[in-house]
VEXDO-920674 format. One record per residue: z, x, y of N, C-alpha, C, O in turn; residue in three letters. Coordinates in steps of 0.1 Angstrom, whole numbers, plus 2048, in hexadecimal, padded with zeros to 3 digits. Each point is the difference from the previous one (the first is absolute). Example, Ala and Ser with C-alpha at 12.3 -4.5 7.8 and 13.67 -1.06 7.14 Angstrom:
# VEXDO-920674
84E8847C78007F780C80080980C80780A800ALA 7F27F280B80080980B8087F880B80180580BSER 
//
This chain:
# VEXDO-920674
C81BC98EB80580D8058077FE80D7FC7F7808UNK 80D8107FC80280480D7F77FF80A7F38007FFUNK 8168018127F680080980680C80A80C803803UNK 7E98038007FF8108067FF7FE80F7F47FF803UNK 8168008097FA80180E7FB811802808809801UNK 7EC7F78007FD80B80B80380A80A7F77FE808UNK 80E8077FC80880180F7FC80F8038058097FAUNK 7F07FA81280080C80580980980C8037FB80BUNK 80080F7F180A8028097FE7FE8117F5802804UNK 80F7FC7FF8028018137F980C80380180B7FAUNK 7F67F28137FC80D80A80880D7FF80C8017FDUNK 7EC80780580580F8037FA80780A7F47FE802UNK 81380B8077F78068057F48088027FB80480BUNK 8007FF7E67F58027F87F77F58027F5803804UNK 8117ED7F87F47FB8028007FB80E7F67F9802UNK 80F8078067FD7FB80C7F980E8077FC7FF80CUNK 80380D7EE7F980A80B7F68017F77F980B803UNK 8027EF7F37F58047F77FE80A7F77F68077FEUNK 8157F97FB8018117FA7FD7FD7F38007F4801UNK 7FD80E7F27FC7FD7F48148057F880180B7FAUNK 8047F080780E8097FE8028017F18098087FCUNK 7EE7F07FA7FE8047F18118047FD80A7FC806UNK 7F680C7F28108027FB8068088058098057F8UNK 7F680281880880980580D7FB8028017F4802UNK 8098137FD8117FB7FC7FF8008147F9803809UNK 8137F77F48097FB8117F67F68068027FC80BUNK 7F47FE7EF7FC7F480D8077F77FC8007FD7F4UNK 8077FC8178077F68017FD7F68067F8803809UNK 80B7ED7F78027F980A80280080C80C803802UNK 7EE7FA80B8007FF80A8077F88068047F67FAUNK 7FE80A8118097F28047FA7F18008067F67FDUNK 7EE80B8057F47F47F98017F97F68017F47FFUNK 7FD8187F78048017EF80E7F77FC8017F57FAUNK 80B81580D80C7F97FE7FE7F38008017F87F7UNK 7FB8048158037F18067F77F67F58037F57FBUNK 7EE8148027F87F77F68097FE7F28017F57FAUNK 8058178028067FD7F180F7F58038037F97F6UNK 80580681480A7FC7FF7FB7ED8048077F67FDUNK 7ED8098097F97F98027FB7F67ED8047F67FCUNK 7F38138018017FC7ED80A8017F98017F77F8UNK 80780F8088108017FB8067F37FF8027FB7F5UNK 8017FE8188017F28087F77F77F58057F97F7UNK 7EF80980D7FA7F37F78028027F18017F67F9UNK 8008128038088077F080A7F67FE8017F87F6UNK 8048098128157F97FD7FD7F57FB8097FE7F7UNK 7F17FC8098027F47F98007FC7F68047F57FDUNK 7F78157FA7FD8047F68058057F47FE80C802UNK 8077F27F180C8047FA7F480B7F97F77FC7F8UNK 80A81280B7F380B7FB8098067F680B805800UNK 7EC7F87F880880A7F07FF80E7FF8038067F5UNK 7F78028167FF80B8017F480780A7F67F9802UNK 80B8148037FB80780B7F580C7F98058097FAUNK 7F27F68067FA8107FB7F680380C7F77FA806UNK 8108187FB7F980180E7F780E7FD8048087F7UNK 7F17F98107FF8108028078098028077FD80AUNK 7FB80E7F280A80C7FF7FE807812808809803UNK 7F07F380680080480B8097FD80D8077F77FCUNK 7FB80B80C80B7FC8097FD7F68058097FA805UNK 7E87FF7FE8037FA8087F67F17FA7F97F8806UNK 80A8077EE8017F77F68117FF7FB8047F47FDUNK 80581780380D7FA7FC8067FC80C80B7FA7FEUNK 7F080981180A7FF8067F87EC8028027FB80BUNK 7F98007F07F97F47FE8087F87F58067F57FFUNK 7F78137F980B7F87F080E8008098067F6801UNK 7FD8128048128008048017F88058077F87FAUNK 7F38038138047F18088017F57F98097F8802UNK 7E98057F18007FB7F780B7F97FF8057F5804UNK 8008187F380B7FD7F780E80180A80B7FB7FBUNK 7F580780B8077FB80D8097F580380A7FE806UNK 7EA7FA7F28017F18017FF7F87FC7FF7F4804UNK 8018137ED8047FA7F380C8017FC80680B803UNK 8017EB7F58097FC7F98027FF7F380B8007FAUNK 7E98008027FF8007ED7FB8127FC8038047F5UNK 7F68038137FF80B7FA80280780B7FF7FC80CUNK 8068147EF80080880B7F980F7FC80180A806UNK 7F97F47EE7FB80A7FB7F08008007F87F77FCUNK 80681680A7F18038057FC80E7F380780A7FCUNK 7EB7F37FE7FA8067FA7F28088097F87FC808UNK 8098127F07F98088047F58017F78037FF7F5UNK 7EE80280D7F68017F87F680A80880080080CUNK 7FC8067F07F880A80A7F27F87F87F7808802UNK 8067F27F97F57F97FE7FD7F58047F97F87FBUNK 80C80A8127FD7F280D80280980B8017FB80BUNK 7FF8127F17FD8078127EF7FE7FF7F77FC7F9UNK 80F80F8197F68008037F08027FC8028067F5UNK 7F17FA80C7F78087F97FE8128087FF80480BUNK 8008047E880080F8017F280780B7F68067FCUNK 80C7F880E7F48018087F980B8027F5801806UNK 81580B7F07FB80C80380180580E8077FC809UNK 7EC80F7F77FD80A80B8007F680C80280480BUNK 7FC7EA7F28007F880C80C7FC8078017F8809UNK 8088107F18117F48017FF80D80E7FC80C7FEUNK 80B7EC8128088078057F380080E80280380CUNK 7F27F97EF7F380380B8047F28038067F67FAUNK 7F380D8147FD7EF8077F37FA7FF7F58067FEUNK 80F7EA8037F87FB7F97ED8008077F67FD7FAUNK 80D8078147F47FF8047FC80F7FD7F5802806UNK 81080A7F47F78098017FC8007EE7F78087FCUNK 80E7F17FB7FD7F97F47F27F98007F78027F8UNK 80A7F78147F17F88027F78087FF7F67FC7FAUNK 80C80D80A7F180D7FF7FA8027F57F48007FDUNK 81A8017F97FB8087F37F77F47FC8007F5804UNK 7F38157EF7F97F97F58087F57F87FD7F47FCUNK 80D8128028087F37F28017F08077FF7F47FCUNK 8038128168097F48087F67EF7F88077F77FCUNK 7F08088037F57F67FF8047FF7F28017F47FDUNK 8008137FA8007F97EF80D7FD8018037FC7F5UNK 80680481280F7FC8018037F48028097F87FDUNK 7EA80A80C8007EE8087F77F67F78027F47FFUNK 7F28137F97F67F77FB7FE8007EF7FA7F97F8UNK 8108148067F98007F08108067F78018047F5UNK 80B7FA8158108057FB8018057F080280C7FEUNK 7FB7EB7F97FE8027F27FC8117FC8048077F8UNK 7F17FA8127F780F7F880A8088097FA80A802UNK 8117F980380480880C80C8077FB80A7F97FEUNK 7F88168008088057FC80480780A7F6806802UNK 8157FE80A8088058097FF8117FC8068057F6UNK 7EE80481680480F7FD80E8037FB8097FE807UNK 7F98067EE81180B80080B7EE7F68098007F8UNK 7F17FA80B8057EE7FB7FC7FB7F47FB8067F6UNK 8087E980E7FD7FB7F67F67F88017FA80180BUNK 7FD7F47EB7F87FA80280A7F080180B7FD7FCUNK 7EC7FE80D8037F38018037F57F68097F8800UNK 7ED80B7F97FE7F57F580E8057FA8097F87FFUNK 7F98157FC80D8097FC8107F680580A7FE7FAUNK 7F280081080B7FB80B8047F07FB80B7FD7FCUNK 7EB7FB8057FE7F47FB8087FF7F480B7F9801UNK 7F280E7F38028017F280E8008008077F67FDUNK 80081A80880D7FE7FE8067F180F80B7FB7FDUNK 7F38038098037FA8088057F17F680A7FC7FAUNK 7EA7FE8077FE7F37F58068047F980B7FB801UNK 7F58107F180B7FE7F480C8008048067F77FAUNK 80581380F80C7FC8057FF7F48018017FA7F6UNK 7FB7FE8178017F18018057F87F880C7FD800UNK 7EB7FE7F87FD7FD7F58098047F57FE7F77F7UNK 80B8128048088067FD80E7FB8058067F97F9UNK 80080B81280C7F98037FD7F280380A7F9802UNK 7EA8017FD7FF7EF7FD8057FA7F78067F6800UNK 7F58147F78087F97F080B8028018097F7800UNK 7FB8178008108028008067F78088097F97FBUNK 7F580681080B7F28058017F37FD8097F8801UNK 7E48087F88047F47F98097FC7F78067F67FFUNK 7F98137F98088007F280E8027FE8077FC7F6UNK 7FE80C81680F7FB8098027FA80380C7FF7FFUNK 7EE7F38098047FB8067F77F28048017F980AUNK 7F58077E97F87F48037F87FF8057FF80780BUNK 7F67F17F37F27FF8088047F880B7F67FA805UNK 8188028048007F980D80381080780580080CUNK 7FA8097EE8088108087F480380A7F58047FEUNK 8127FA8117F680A80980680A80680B800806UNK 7ED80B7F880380D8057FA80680A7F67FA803UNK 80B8128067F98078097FD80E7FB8078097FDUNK 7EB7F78037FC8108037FC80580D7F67FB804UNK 8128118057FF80380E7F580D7FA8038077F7UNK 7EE7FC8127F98097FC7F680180E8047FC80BUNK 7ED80A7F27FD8028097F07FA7FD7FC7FD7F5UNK 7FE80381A7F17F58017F78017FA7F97F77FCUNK 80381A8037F27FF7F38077FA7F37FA7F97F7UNK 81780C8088027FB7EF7FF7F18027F77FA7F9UNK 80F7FE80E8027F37FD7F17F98027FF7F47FBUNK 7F581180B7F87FC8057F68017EE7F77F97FCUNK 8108117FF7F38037F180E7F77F77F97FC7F6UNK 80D8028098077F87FB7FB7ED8047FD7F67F8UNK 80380A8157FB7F08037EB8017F37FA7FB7F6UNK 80680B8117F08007FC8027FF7EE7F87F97FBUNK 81280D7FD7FB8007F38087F17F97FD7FC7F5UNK 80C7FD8148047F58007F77F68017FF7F77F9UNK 7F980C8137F57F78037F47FF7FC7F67F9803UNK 80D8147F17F07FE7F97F380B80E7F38007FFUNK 8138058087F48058068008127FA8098087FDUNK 7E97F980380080D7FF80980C80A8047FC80BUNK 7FF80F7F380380980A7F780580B80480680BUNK 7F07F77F17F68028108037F58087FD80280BUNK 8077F47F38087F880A8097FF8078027F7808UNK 8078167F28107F68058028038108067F9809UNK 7F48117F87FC8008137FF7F38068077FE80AUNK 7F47FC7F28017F180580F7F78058037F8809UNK 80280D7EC80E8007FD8088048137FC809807UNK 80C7F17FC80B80280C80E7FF7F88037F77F9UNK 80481480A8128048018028068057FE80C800UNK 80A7E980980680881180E8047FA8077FC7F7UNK 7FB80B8108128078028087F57FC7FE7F4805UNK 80D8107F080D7F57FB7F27F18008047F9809UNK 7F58037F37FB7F77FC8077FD7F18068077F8UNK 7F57EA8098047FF7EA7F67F77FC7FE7F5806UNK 7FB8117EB7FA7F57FA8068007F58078077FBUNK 7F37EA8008077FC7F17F68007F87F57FB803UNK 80D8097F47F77FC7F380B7FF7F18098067FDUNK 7F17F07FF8097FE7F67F28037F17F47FF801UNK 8158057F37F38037F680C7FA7F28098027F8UNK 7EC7F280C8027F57FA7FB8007EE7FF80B7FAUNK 8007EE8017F98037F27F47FE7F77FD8027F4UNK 7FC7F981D7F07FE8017FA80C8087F4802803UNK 8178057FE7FC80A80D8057FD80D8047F5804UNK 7FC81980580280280F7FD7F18097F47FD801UNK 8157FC8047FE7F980880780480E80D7FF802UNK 7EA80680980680880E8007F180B7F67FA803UNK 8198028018037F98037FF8008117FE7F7807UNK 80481A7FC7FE7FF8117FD8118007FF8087F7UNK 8017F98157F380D80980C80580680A7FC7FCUNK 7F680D80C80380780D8047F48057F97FC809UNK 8147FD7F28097F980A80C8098088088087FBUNK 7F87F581380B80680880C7F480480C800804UNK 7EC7F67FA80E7F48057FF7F57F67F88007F6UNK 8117F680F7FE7F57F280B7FE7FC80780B800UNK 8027E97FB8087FF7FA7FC8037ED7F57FC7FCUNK 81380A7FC7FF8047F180C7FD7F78048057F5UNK 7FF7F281180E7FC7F67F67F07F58067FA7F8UNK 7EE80480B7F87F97F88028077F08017FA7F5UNK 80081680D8028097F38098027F88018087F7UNK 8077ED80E8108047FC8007FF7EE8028097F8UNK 7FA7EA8087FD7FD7F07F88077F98017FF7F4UNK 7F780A8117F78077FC7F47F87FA8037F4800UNK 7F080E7FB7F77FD7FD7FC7FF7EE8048077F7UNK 7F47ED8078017FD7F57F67F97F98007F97F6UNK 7F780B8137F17FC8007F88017EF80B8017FAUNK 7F38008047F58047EE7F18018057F88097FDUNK 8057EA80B7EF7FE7FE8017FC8128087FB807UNK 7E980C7FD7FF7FD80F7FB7F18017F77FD7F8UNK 80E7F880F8037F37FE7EE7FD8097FC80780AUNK 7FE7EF7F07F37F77FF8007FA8128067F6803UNK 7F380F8058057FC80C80A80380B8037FA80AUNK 8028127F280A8068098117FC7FF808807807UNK 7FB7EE7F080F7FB7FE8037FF8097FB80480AUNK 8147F67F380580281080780980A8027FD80CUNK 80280E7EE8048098058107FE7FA8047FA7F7UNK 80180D8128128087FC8057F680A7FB7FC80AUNK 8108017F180E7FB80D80A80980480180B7F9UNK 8057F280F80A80980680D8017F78037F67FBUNK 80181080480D8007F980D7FB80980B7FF7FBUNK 
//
């Protein structure tokens, strides 16, 4: 199969003041944000990406745009609203320390799976469509364009974080565990043994190792030896 980079959008002023900003329209990128996405954009280039699929939100496309920015082989960005954000309900728009108060705050943090969002969605809900998009435009680019095709999905941290976890085999009461910082990228590639998640919440790093794309079948007896640079 194809391999999927990760990529959360850049800071907002939402998240730098603590606000839960869930799917309210106009949050944008901050000057932070900018510098973080044009920042990943940069380590992108190297990369010949067969294509962009972003959250329908502004400050997930304005993430895909630098992207593609800086691409050469595609310039076309796909919209999925099944990689936005999760529906937080009555919670979207409160801050996050007066969230701490409520009853739910604790099964959010310890038990995610049983947790449905007043006025929202359930998490596990979230996961489901989240993972089948994925997993979905995986094939399709495969089948365009070959199992060396790596692509980017730009989205947001609870999504990519219940996405790492169902790659990695962990339940959803875990994926808290899970870290994705702003414009971060992980790889996972879903191979035909299954999800093999190649990296975390990377912010620096050279990635032109990816260029060839991935081609793995079975996880190698001892660790193999890893990828070369292209």
């Amino acid at each position: 199969m194809a391999t999927v980079i990760l990529v959360r959008h850049g800071r907002t002023t939402a998240n730098a003041t603590g606000v839960l900003a869930g799917r309210s329209p106009g949050v944008k990128l901050d000057a932070t944000g900018h510098e973080q996405a044009v920042h990943t954009a940069d380590r992108l280039a190297a990369l010949p990406l067969v294509g962009v699929v972003s959250s329908p939100l502004e400050r997930c496309v304005q993430t895909a745009q630098e992207v593609l920015q800086r691409q050469a082989q595609t310039d076309d960005m796909l919209m999925d609203s099944d990689v936005t954000e999760c529906d937080y309900g009555a919670w979207q728009g409160r801050s996050l320390t007066d969230l701490a108060a409520e009853e739910l705050w604790s099964q959010v943090q310890s038990h995610p799976s049983g947790v449905t969002f007043p006025g929202g969605e359930s998490m596990a809900g979230m996961q489901a469509r989240a993972v089948s998009a994925i997993r979905r435009h995986d094939a399709a680019f495969e089948a365009e364009h070959g199992s060396g095709a790596v692509w980017v999905a730009v989205s947001h941290g609870d999504i990519i974080k219940s996405i790492l976890a169902d790659a990695l085999g962990m339940h959803l009461d875990l994926f808290q565990r899970l870290s994705v910082g702003p414009a971060s990228a992980s790889i996972v590639h879903y191979g035909t043994s299954g999800p093999r998640v190649h990296a975390v919440n990377t912010e620096a790093g050279d990635l032109s190792w990816l260029a060839p794309g991935l081609h793995t079948a079975e996880a190698p007896v001892g660790g193999g030896a890893g990828h070369q640079a292209s």
